[in-house]
C-alpha atoms as an extended CHARMM CRD file, in Angstrom:
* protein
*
       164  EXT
         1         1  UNK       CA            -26.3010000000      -23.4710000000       11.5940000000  PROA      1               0.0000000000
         2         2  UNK       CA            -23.7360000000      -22.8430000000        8.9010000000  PROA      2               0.0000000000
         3         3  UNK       CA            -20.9280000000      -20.1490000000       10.0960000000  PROA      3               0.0000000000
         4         4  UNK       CA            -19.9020000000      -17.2170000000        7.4580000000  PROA      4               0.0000000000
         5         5  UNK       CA            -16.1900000000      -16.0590000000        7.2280000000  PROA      5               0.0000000000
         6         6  UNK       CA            -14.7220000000      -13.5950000000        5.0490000000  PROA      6               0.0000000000
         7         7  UNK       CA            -10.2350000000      -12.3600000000        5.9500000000  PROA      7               0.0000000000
         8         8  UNK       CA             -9.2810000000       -8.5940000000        6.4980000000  PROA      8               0.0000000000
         9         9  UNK       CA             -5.6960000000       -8.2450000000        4.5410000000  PROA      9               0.0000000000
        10        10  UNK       CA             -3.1960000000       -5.7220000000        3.3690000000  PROA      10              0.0000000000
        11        11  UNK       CA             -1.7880000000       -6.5990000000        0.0530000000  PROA      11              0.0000000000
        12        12  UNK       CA             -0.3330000000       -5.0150000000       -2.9680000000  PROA      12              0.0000000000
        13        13  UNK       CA             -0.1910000000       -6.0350000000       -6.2200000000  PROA      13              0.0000000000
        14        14  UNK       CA              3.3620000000       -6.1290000000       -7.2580000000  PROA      14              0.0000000000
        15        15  UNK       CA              2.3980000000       -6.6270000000      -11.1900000000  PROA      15              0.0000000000
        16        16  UNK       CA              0.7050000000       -3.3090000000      -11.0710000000  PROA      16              0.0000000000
        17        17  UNK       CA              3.5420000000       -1.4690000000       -9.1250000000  PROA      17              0.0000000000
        18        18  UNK       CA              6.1870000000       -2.5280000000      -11.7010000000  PROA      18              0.0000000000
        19        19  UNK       CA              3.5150000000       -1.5570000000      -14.5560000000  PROA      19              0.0000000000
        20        20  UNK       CA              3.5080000000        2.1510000000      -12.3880000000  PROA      20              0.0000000000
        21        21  UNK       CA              7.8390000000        2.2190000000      -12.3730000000  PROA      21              0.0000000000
        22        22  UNK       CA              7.5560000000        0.9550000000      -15.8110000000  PROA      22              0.0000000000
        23        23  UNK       CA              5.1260000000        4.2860000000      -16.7110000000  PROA      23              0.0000000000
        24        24  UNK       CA              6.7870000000        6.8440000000      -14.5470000000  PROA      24              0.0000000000
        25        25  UNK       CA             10.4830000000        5.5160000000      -16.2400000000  PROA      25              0.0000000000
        26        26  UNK       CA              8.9510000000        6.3940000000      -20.0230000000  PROA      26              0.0000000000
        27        27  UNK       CA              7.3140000000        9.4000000000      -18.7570000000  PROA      27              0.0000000000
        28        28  UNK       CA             10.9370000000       10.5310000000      -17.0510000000  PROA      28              0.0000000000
        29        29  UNK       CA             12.7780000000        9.9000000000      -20.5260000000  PROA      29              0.0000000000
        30        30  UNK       CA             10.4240000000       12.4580000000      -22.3140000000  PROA      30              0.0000000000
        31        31  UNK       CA             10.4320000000       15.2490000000      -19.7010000000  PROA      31              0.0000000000
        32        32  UNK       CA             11.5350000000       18.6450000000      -20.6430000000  PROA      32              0.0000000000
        33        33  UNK       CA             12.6860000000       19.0820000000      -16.9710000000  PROA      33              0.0000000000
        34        34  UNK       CA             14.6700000000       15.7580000000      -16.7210000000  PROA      34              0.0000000000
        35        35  UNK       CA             16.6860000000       16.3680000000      -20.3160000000  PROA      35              0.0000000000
        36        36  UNK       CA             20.3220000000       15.4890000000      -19.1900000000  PROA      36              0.0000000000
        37        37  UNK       CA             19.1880000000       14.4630000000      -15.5080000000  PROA      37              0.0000000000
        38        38  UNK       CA             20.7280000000       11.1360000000      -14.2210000000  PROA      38              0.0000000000
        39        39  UNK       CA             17.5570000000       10.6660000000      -12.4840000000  PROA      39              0.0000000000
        40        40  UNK       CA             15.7950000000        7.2210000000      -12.3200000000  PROA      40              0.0000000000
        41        41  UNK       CA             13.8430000000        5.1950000000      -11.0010000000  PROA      41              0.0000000000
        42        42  UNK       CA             13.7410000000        0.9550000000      -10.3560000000  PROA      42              0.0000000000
        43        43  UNK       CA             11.8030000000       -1.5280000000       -8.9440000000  PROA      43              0.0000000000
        44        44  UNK       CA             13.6660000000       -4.3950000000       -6.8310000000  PROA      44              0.0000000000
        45        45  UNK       CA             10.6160000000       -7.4790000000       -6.2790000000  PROA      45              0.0000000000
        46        46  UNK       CA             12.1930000000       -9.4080000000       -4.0610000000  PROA      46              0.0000000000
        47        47  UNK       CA             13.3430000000       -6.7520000000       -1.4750000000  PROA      47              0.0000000000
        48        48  UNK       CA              9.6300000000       -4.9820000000       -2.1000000000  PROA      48              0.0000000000
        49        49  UNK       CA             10.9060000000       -1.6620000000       -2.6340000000  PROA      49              0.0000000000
        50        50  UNK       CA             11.3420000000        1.4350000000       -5.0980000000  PROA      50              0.0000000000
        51        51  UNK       CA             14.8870000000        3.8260000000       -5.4630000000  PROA      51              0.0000000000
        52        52  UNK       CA             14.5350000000        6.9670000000       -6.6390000000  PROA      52              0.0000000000
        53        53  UNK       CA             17.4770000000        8.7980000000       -7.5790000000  PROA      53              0.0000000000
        54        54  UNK       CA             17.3160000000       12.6680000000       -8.5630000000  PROA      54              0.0000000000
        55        55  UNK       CA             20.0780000000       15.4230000000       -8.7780000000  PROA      55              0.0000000000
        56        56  UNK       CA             18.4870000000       17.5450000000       -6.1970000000  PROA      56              0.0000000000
        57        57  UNK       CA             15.8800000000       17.7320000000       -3.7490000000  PROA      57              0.0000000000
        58        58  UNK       CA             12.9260000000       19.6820000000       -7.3030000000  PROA      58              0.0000000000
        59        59  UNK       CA             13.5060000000       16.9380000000       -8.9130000000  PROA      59              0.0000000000
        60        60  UNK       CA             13.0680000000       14.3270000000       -6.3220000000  PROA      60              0.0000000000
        61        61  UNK       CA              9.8550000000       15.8130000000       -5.8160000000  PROA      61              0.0000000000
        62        62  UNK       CA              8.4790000000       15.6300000000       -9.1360000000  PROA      62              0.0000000000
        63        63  UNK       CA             10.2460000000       12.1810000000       -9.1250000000  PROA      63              0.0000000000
        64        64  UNK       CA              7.7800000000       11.4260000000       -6.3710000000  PROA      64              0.0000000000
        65        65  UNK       CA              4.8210000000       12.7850000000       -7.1050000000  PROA      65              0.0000000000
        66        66  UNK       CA              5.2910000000       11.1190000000      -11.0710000000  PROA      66              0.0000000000
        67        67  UNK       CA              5.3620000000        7.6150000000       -9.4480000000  PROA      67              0.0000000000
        68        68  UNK       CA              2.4540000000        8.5730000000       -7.0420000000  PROA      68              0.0000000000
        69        69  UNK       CA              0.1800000000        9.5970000000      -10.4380000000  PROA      69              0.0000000000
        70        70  UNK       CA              1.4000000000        6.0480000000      -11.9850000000  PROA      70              0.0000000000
        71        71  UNK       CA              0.7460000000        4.1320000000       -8.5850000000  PROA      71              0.0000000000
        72        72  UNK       CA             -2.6300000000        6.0150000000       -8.0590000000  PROA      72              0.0000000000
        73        73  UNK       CA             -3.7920000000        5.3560000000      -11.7030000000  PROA      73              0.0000000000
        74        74  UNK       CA             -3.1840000000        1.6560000000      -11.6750000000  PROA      74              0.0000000000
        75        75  UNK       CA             -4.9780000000        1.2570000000       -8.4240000000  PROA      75              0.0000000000
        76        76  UNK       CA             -1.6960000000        0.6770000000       -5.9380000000  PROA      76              0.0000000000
        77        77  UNK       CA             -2.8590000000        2.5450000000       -2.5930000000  PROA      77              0.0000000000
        78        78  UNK       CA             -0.3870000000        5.0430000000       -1.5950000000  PROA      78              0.0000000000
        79        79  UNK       CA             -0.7470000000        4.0210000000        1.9430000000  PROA      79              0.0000000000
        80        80  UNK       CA              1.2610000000        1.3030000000        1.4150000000  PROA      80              0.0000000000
        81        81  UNK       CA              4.5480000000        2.9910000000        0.9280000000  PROA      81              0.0000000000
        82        82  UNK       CA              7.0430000000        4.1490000000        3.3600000000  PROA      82              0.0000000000
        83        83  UNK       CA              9.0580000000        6.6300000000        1.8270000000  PROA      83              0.0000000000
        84        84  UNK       CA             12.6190000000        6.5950000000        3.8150000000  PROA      84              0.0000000000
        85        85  UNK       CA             14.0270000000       10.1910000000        4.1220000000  PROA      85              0.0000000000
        86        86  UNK       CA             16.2030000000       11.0660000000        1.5270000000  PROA      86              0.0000000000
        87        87  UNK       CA             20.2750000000       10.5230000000        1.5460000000  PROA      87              0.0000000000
        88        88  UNK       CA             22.9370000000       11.5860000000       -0.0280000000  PROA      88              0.0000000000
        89        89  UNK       CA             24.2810000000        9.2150000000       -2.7780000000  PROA      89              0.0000000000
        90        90  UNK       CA             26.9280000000        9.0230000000       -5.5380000000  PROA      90              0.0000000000
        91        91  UNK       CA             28.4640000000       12.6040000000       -6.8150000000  PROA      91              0.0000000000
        92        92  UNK       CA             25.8470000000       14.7680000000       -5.1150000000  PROA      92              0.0000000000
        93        93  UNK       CA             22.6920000000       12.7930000000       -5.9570000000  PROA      93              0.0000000000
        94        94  UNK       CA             19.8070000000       12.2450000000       -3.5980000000  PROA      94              0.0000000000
        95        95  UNK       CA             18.8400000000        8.7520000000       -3.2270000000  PROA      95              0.0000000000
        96        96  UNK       CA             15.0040000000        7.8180000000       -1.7810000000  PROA      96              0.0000000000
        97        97  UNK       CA             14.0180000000        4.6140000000       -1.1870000000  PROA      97              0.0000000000
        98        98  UNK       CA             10.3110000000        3.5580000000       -0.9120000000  PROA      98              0.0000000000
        99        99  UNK       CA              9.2260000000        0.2150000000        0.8630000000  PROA      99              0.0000000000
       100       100  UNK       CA              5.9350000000       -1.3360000000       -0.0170000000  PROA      100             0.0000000000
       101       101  UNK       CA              4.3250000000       -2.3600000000        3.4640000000  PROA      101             0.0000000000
       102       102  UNK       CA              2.2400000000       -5.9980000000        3.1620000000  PROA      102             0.0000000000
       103       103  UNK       CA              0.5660000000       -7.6080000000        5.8690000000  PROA      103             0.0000000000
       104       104  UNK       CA             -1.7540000000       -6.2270000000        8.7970000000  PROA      104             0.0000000000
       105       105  UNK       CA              1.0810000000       -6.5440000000       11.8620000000  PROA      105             0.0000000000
       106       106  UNK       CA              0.2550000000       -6.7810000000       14.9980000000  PROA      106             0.0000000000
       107       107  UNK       CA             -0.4400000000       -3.3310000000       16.3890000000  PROA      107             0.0000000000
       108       108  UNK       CA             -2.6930000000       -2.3710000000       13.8030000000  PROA      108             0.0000000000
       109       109  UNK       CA             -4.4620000000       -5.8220000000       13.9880000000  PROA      109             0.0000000000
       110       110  UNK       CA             -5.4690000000       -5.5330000000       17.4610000000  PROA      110             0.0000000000
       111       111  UNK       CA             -6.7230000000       -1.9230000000       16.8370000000  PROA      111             0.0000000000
       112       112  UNK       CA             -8.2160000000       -2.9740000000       14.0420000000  PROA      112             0.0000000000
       113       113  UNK       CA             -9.9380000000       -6.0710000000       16.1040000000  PROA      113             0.0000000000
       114       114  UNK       CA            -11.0030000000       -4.0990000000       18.8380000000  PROA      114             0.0000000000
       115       115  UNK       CA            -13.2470000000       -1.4400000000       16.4060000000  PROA      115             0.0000000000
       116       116  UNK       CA            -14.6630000000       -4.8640000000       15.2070000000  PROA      116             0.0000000000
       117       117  UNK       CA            -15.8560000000       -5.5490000000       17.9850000000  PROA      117             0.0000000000
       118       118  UNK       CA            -16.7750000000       -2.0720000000       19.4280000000  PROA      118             0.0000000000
       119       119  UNK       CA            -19.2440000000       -2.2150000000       16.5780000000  PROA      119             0.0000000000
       120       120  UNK       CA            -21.7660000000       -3.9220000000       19.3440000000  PROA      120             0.0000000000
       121       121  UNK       CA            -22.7550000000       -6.9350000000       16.0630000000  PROA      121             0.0000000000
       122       122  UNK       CA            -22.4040000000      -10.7310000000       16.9280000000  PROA      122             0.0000000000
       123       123  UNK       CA            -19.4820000000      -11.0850000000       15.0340000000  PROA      123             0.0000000000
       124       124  UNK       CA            -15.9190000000      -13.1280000000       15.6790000000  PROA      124             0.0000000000
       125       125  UNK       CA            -12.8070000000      -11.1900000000       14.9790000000  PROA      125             0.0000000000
       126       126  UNK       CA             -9.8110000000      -13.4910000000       14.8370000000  PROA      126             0.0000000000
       127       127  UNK       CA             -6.1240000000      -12.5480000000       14.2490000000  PROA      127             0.0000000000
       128       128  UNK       CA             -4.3120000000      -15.2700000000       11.5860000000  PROA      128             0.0000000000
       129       129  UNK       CA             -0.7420000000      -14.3360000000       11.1540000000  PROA      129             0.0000000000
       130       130  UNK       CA             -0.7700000000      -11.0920000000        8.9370000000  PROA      130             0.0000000000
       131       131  UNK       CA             -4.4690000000      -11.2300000000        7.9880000000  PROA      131             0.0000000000
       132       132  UNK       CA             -8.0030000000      -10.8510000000       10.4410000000  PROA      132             0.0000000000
       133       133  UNK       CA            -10.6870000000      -13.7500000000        9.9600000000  PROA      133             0.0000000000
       134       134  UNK       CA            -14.0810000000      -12.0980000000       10.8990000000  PROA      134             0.0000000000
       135       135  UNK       CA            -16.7430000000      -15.3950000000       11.1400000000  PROA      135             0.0000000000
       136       136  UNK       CA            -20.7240000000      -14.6190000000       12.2450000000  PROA      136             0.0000000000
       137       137  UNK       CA            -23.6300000000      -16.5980000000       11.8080000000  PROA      137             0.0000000000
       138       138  UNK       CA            -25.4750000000      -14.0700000000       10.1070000000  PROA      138             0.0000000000
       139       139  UNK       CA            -24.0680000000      -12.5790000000        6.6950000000  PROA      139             0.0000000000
       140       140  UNK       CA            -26.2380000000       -9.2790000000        6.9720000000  PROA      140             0.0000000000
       141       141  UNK       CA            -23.5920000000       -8.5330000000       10.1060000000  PROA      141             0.0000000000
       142       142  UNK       CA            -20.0960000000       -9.4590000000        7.6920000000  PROA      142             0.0000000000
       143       143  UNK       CA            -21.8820000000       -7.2630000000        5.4240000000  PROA      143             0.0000000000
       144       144  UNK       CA            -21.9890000000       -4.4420000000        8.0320000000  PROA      144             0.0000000000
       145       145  UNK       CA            -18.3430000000       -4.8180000000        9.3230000000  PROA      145             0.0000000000
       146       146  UNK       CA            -17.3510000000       -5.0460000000        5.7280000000  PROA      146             0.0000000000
       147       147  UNK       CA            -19.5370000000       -1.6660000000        4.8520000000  PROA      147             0.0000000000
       148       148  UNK       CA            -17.7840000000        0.0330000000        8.2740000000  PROA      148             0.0000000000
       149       149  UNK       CA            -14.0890000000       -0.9960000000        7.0940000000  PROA      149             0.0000000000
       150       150  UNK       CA            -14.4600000000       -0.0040000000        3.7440000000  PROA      150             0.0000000000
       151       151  UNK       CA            -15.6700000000        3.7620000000        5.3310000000  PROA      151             0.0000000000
       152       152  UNK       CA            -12.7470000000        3.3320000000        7.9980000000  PROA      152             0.0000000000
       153       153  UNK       CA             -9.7980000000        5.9120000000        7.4970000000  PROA      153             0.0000000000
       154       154  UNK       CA             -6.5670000000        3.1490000000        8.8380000000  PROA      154             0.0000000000
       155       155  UNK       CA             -3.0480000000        4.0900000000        8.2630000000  PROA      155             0.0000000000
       156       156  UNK       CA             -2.4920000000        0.8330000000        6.1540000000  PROA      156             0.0000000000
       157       157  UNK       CA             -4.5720000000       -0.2710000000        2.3520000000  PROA      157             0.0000000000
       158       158  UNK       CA             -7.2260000000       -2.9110000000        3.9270000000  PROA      158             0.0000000000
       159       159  UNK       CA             -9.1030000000       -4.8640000000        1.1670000000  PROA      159             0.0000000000
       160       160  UNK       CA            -11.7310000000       -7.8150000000        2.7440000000  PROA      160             0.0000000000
       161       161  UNK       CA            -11.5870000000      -11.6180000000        0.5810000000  PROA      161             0.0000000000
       162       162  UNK       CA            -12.5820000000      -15.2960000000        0.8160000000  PROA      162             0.0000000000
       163       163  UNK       CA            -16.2700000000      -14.0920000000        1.4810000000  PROA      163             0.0000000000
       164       164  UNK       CA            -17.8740000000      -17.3240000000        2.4920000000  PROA      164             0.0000000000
């Protein structure tokens, strides 16, 4: 009897996030509000994250919630960033970084594991480094625990692949 698989993971697509910066910088160029502003905003790939720099707290807001339209239009969840409090920076600025969280870690895989399995279907839930491989014999049941994820509310972007 042939076994069915199909891998719980948490990525982002980093293409689409600089596309989003890329948006949000042209959009913060034209703004009435931002006219003489040193605000900005840039997008390190390596390091995975975003610094936003505003003169005060207004327009770190709108600084935010500009990149959040970008992010939101292009598809990016917004539950994969960790915005870090704001701190102070050069001549009075405010300086925010946001870090773009990848991978399922631990914690959350073993939650996320054990509501697999509280589901009561004949399914195998199996933790792989920073992904979940969910294997049955049956692919009506992957089809259920891929229905019930997609409804789940989790703290982190989940996205199911390599249906099999």
């Amino acid at each position: 009897m042939a076994n069915f698989s199909f891998d719980i993971v948490s990525e982002v697509d980093l293409q689409e996030v600089d596309n989003a910066v890329n948006q949000a910088c042209k959009e913060l160029a034209q703004r009435y509000d931002f006219k003489g502003s040193k605000a900005s905003l840039a997008f390190d790939r390596k390091e995975k994250k975003i610094t936003l720099i505003a003169d005060d707290d207004f327009k770190l807001r709108a600084l935010t919630d500009m990149l959040a339209t970008r992010l939101a239009k292009r598809g990016v969840a917004l539950k994969s960033l960790k915005f870090n409090t704001p701190e102070k920076a050069f001549e009075g600025y405010l300086r925010q970084i946001a870090e773009i969280c990848m991978g399922i870690d631990k914690e959350k895989a073993k939650e996320l594991t054990s509501i697999i399995k509280g589901l009561g279907l004949k399914v195998q839930a199996q933790i792989e480094g920073e992904k979940i491989k969910v294997s049955s014999a049956k692919k009506d049941e992957l089809q259920a625990v891929i229905a019930h994820i997609r409804g789940l509310d989790f703290p982190i972007p989940l996205s199911c692949c390599n249906y099999r």
